[in-house]
C-alpha positions as CSV (number, residue, x, y, z in Angstrom):
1,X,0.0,0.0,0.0
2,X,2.5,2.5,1.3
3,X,4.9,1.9,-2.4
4,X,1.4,2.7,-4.4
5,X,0.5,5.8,-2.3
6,X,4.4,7.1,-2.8
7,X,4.5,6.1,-6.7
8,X,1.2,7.8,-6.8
9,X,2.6,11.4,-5.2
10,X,5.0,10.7,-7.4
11,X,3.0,10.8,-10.6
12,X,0.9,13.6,-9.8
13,X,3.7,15.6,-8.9
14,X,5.9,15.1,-12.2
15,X,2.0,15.8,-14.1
16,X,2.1,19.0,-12.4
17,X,5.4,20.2,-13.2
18,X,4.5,19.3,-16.8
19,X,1.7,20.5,-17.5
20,X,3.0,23.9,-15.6
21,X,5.1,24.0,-18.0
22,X,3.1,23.6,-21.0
23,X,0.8,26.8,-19.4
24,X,3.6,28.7,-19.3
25,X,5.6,28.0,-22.7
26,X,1.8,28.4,-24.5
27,X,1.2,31.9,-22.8
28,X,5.2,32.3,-23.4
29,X,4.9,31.2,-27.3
30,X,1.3,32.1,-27.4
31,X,1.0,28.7,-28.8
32,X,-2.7,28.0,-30.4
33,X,-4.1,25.2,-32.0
34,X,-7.2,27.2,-33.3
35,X,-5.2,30.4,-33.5
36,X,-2.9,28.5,-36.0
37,X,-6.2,27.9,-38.1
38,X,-7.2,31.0,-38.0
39,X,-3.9,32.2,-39.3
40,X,-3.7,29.7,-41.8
41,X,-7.2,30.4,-42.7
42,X,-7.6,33.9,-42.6
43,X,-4.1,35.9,-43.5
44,X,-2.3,32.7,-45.3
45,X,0.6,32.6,-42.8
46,X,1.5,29.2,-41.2
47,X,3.6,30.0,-38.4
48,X,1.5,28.9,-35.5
49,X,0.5,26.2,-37.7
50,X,3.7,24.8,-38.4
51,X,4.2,25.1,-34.4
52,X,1.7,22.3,-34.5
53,X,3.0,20.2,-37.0
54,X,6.6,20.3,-35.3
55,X,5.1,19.5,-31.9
56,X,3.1,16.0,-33.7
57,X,6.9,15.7,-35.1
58,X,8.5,15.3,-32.0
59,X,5.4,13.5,-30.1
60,X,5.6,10.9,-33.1
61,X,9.4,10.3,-32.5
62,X,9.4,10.3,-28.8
63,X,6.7,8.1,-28.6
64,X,8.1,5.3,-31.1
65,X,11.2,5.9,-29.0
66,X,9.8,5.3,-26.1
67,X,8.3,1.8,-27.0
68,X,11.6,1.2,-29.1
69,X,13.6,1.4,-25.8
70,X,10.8,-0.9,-24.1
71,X,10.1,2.3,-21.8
72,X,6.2,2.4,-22.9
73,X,3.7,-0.6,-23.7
74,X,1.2,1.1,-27.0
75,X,-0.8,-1.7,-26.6
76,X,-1.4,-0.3,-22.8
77,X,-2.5,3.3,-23.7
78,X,-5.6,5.3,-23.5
79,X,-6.0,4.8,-27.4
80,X,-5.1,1.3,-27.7
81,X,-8.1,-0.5,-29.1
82,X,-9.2,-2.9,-31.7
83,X,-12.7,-0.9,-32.1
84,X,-12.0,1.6,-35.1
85,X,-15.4,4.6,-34.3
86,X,-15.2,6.7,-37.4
87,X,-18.4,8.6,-36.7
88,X,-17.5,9.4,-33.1
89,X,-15.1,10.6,-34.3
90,X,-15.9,12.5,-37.4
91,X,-18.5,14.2,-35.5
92,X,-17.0,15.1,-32.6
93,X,-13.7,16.5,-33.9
94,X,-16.5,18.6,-36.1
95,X,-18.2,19.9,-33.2
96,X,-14.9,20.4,-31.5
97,X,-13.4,22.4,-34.4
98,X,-16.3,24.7,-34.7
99,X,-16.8,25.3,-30.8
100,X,-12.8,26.0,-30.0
101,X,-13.9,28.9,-32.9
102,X,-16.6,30.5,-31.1
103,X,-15.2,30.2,-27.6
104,X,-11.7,31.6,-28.4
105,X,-9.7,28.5,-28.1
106,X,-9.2,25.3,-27.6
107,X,-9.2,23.7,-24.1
108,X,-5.8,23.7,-23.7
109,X,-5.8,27.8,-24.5
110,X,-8.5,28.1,-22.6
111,X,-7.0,27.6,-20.0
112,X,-3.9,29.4,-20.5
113,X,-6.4,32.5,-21.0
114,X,-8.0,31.4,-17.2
115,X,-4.3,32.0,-15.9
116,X,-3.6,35.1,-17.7
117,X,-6.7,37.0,-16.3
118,X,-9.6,36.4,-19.2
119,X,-13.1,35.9,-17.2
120,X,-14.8,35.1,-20.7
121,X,-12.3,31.8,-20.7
122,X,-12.9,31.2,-17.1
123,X,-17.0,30.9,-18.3
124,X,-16.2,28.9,-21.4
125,X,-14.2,26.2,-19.1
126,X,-16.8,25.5,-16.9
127,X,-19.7,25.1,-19.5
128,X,-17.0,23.2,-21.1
129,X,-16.5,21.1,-18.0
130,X,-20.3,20.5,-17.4
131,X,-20.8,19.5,-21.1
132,X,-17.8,16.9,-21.1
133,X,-19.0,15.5,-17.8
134,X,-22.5,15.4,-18.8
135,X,-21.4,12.8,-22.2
136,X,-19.1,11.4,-19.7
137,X,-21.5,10.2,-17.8
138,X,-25.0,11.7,-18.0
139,X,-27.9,11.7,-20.5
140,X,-25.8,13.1,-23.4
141,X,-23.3,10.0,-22.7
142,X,-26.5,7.6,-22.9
143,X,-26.8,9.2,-26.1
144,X,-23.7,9.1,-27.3
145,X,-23.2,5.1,-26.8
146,X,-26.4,4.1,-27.9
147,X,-25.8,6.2,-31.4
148,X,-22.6,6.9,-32.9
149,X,-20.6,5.2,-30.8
150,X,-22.6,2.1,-32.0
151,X,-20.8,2.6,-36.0
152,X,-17.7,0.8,-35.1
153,X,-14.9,-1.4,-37.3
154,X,-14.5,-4.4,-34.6
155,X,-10.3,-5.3,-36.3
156,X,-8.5,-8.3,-35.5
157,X,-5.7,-5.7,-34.1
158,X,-5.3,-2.6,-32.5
159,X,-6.9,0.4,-34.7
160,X,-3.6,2.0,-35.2
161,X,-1.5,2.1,-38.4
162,X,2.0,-0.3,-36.7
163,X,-0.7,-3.1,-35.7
164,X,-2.7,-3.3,-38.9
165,X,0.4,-2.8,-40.8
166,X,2.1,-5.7,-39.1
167,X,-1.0,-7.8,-39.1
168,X,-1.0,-6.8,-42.9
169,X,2.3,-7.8,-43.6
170,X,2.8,-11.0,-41.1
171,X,5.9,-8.9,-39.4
172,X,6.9,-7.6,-35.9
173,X,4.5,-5.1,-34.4
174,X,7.2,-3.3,-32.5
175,X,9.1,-2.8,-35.8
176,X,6.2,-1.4,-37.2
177,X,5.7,1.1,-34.2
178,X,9.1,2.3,-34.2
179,X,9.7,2.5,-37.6
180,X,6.5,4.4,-38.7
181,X,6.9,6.6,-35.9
182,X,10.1,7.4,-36.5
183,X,10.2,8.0,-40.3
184,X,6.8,10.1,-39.9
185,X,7.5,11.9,-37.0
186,X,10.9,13.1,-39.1
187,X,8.7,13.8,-42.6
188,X,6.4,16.0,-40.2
189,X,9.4,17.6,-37.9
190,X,11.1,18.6,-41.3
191,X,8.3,19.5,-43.7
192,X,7.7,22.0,-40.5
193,X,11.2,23.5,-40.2
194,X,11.6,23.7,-44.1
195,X,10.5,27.7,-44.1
196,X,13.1,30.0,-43.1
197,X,10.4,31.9,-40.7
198,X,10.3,29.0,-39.0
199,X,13.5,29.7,-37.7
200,X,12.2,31.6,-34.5
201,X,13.0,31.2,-30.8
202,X,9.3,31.3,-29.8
203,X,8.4,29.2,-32.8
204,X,11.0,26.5,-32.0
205,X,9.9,26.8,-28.1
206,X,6.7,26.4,-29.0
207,X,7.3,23.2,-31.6
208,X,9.9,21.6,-29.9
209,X,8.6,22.0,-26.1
210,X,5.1,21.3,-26.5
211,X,5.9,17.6,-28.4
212,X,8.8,17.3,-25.8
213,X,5.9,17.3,-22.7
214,X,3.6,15.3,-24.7
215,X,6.0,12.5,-24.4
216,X,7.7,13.1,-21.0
217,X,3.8,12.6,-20.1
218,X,4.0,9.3,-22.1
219,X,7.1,8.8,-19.6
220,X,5.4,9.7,-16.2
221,X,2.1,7.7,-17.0
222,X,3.4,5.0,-19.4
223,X,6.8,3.8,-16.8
224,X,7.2,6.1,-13.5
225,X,3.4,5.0,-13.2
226,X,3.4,1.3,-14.0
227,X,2.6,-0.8,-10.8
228,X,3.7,-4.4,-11.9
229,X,1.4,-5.3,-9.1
230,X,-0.9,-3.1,-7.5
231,X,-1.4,-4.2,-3.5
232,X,-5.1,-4.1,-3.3
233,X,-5.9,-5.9,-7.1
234,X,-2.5,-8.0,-7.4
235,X,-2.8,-7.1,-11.1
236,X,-0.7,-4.9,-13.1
237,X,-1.7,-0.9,-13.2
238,X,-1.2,2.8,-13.9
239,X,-1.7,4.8,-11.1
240,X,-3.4,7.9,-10.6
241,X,-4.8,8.2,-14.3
242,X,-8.9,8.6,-14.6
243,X,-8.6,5.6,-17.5
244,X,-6.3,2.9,-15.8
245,X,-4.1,3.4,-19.0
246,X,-1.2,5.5,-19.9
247,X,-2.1,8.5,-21.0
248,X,-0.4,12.1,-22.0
249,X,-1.8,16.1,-22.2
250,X,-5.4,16.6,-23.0
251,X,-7.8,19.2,-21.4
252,X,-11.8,18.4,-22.2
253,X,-12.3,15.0,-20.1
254,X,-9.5,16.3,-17.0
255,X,-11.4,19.6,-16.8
256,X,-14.4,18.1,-16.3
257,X,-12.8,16.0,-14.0
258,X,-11.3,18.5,-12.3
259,X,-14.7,20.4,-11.7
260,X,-16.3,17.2,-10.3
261,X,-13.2,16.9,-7.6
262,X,-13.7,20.6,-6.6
263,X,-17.0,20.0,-6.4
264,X,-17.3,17.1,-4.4
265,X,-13.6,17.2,-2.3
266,X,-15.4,16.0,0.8
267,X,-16.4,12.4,-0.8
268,X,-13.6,9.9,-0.4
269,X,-13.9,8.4,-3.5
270,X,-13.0,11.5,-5.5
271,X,-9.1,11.8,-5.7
272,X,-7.0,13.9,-7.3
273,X,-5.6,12.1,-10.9
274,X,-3.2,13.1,-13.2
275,X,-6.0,14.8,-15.3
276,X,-7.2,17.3,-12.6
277,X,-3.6,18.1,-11.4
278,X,-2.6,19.1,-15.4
279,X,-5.7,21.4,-15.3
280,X,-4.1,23.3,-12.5
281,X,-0.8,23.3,-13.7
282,X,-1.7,24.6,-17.3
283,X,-3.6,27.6,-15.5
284,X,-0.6,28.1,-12.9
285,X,2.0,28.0,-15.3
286,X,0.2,30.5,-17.8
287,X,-0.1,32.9,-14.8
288,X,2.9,32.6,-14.0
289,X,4.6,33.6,-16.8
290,X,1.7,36.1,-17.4
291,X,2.3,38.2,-13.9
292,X,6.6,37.7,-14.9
293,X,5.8,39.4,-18.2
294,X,3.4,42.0,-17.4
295,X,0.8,40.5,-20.0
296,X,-1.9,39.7,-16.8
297,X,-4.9,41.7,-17.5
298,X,-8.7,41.0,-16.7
299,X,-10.9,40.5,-19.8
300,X,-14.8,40.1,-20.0
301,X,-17.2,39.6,-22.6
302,X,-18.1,42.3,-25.0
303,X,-21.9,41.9,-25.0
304,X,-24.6,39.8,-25.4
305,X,-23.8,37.7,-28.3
306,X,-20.8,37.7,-27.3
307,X,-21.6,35.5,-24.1
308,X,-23.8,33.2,-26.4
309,X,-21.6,32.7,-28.9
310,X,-18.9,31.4,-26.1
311,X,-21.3,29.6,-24.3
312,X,-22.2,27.6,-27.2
313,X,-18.5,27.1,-27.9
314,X,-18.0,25.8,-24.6
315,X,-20.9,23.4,-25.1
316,X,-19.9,22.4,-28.4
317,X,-16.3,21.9,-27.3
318,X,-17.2,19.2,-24.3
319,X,-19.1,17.3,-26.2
320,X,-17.2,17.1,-28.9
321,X,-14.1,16.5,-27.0
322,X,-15.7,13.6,-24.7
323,X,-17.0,11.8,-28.3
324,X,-13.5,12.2,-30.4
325,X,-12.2,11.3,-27.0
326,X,-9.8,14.1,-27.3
327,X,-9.1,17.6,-28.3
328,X,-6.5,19.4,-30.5
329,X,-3.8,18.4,-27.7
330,X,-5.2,14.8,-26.7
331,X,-5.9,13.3,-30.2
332,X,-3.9,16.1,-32.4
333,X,-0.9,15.4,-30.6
334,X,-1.4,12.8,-28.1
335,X,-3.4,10.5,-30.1
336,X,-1.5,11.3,-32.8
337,X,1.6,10.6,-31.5
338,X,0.6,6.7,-31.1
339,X,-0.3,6.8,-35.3
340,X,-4.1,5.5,-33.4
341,X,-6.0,5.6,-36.7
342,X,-9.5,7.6,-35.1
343,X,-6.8,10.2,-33.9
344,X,-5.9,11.2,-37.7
345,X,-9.3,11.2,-38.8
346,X,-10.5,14.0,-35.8
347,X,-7.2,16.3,-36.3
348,X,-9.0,16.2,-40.0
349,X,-12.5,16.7,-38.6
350,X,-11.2,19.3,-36.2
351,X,-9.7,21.1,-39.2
352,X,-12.9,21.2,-41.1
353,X,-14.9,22.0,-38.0
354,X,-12.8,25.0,-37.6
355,X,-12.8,26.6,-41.0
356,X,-16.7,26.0,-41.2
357,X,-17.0,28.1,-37.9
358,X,-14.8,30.8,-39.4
359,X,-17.3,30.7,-42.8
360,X,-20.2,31.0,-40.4
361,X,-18.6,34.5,-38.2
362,X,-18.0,35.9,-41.5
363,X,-21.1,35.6,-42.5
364,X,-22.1,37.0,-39.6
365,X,-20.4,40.2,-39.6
366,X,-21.1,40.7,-43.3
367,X,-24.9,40.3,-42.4
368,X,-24.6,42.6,-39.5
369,X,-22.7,45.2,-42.0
């Protein structure tokens, strides 16, 4: 008991720190998953964008690293599953691209923006919160099993391109896994560094450190948090994580989960899990930085349809989030980062999600002018 409850504090702790980090280099770099859209979208310049890519880069070639060096299992992660759901999630990286545009930001920025003084993103994270629970666990969730999650692939492997590859071809799966990971984590670590503008400290920062945490998560979950034999179950185990699997940064499900610990501290069986402990840390760290830099400022919302429009993206984004079982962090890098096949196909749905929002406020202020 005593070696769980220390490896446990353990875990947690080195969760914080890295998800502290990540709020501080994103309110540092200003890194932005929707922001990075928006520029792509709007004024053609793929800066922010190619932040992105680089930080899949590296999160593809730590990862395949990782299980190379026999550091991580990828059959033991929160994505590792034989049940390919391309409508989950089609739709909900749809509705997740199209809410991160009306609320401001993704979950991850929102809430950077909580810990550099914006109110409006402080609102959007708790509808987001109440949403994601909800299809967690409530009505929307009953929903959500009983309809899309229901159009499913069953595959006689994991739903990830090494294990269908290697079932494919009749050959190791761990070849496979490292050697896909590795040669497309380089193709999409170069093809981001090949423009000169690139060639920034705060883009670099931004590519480079954000792919980096994504797999020193990998690291705290996937090996510092492996429990060959946990003292109460005498099974093997990953401590302190809300799935029972390895998992890495992602900000819809562990801000929900975070709100129902806060909520309901007193009762014993709510405990604090490596998702509610990186909620914290991504707000602390963006403050942080934010009161070092001057940049802490209060914001509120502008008016009336301003507050909808939020709200809605809140909604939109928990939801969405819960049924792609990630956002532009968990699936677009996370996910990602494993080559787990659903996770490509929401990073595309997220995309076209986003630029359909952006279609949709245009029209807006064109009808309003």
């Amino acid at each position: 008991m005593d070696e769980s409850i220390g490896l446990n504090t353990w875990v947690l702790a080195l969760s914080f720190l890295c998800s502290l980090f990540f709020g501080a280099l994103s309110q540092r770099t200003h890194f932005c998953t929707m922001g990075a859209l928006g520029d792509w979208f709007n004024i053609g310049d793929t800066s922010r964008l190619r932040q992105w890519v680089l930080a899949m880069g590296v999160a593809m070639l730590g990862f395949a690293s990782l299980v190379g060096l026999g550091i991580v299992d990828p059959t033991q992660t929160l994505f590792a599953t034989n049940k390919f759901i391309p409508l989950s999630a089609a739709l909900g990286g749809f509705m997740f691209g199209w809410g991160m545009v009306l609320a401001s930001g993704c979950a991850g920025k929102t809430l950077v923006r909580i810990g550099a003084g914006n109110l409006k993103s402080l609102v959007v994270a708790v509808f987001m919160g109440i949403a994601a629970f909800a299809t967690l666990k409530g009505l929307p969730a009953v929903w959500r099993v009983s309809t899309v999650d229901q159009v499913f692939w069953e595959l006689p492997t994991l739903s990830n391109l090494p294990h269908i590859a290697a079932w494919l071809s009749g050959t190791a799966i761990k070849t496979w896994t490292v050697g896909l990971g590795l040669a497309l984590g380089l193709a999409l670590a170069i093809g981001a560094l090949a423009q000169r503008t690139m060639w920034t400290f705060n883009n670099l920062l931004a590519g480079l450190g954000v792919g980096s945490l994504v797999v020193a998560m990998w690291w705290v979950t996937g090996y510092v948090g492996f429990l060959a034999e946990h003292p109460e179950t005498l099974q093997s185990a990953f401590v302190a994580t809300n799935s029972g699997r390895a998992e890495s940064l992602s900000f819809v499900a562990p801000t929900a989960y975070a709100l129902d610990w806060l909520m309901f501290y007193s009762d014993q069986s709510k405990v604090l899990t490596v998702g509610v402990v990186s909620a914290a840390g991504v707000v602390l760290g963006a403050a942080l930085v934010a009161w070092r830099t001057h940049t802490f400022r209060w914001e509120g919302f502008g008016g009336v349809e301003d507050v909808f429009n939020h709200l809605w993206g809140a909604v939109f984004m928990g939801i969405g989030g819960v049924t792609a079982m990630g956002c532009t962090i968990g699936q677009g890098i996370s996910g990602v980062s494993t080559l787990n096949l659903a996770s490509f196909v929401v990073l595309l749905f997220v995309v076209l999600g986003a630029k359909s929002a952006l279609v949709y406020q245009y029209w807006r202020i064109e009808s309003a002018a």
